[in-house]
N, C-alpha and C positions, 0 to 999 in steps of 0.2 A: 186855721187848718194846720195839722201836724200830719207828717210824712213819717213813715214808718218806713228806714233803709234795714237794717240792720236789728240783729239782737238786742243788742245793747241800747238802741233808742230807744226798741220794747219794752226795754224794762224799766228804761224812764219814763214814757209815758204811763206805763200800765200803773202806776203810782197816784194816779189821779183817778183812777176809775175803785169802785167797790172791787172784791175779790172774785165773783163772779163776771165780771166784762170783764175783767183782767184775766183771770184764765182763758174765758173764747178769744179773745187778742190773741193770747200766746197759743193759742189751739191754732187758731187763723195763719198765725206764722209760720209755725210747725207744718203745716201743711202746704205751704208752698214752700218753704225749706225741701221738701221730700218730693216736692212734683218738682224745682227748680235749682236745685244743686246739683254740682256735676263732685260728689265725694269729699269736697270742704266739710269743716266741720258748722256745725251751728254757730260758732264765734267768728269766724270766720265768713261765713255767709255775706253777701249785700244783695239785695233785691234790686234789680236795676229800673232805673226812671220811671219806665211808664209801668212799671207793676210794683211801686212801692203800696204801704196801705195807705190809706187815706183817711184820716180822722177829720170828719167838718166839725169845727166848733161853734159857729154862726150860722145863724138861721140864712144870712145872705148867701153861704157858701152851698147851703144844701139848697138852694131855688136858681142857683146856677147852675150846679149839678145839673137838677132835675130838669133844665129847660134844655140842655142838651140830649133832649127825647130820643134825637134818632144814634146817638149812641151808645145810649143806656140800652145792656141787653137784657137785665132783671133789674128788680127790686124785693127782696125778700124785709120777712119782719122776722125777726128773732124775739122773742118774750120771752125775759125772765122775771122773778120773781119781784122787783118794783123797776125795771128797766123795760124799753122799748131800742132794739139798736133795729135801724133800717140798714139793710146789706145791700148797696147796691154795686152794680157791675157794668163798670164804663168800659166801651170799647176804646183801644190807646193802642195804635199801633199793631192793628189783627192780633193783640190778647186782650184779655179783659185784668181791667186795674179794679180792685176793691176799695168803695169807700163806706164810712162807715158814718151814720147820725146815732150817738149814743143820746137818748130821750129817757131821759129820771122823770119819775112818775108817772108813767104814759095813762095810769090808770083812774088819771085825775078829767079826763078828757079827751086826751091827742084823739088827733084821725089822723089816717094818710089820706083818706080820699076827699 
C-alpha cells in the first residue's frame, strides 16, 4: 500500500505505472489540489491523513478495503486501454478517502463481481 501526501510522492509513484494511469493519478491529484487548497501552490500542497490517495498493491489490501462495506460509499471501474483501476471511496472521518486497485490486463479475465 502506497499513500499519496504530496506532489512530489506523485510523481514517484506515478513512475511505476504506464503513462496513461500516471496521468489519471495526477489528474486525481489535481483535483483535490483545487477542491482542498486554501491558495498554496501545488508544491507545496500536503493532502492531510485521511484524504491521502491510496494505492492497494496486494490483493490482501484490496479484500480488506472491500470488507469494510459499510464504509465504502462507491466503487467505480475506470477502463483503459489494457488497465482496470477500481476507484473506490472509503468514508475516513465524514470525507471520503480514494483508493485505488490498479489491475494490468483486466481483459485477460478479472471480474469485480
Amino acid at each position: 500500500m502506497k499513500k499519496i501526501h504530496s506532489y512530489s510522492e506523485l510523481q514517484i509513484i506515478k513512475q511505476r505505472f504506464c503513462r496513461e494511469v500516471a496521468d489519471y493519478l495526477e489528474e486525481e491529484f489535481k483535483d483535490l489540489y483545487e477542491y482542498l487548497s486554501n491558495g498554496q501552490g501545488v508544491d507545496e500542497f500536503i493532502l492531510p491523513d485521511h484524504q491521502t490517495m491510496v494505492i492497494l498493491e496486494l490483493d490482501e489490501e484490496f479484500k480488506k478495503v472491500i470488507q469494510k462495506s459499510l464504509d465504502m460509499e462507491y466503487m467505480e471501474e475506470v477502463y483503459m486501454k489494457d488497465v482496470l483501476i477500481l476507484r473506490i471511496g472509503i468514508r475516513n472521518l465524514e470525507e471520503v478517502q480514494l483508493h485505488y486497485n490498479i489491475l494490468p490486463s483486466y481483459k485477460s479475465g478479472y471480474s469485480t463481481k
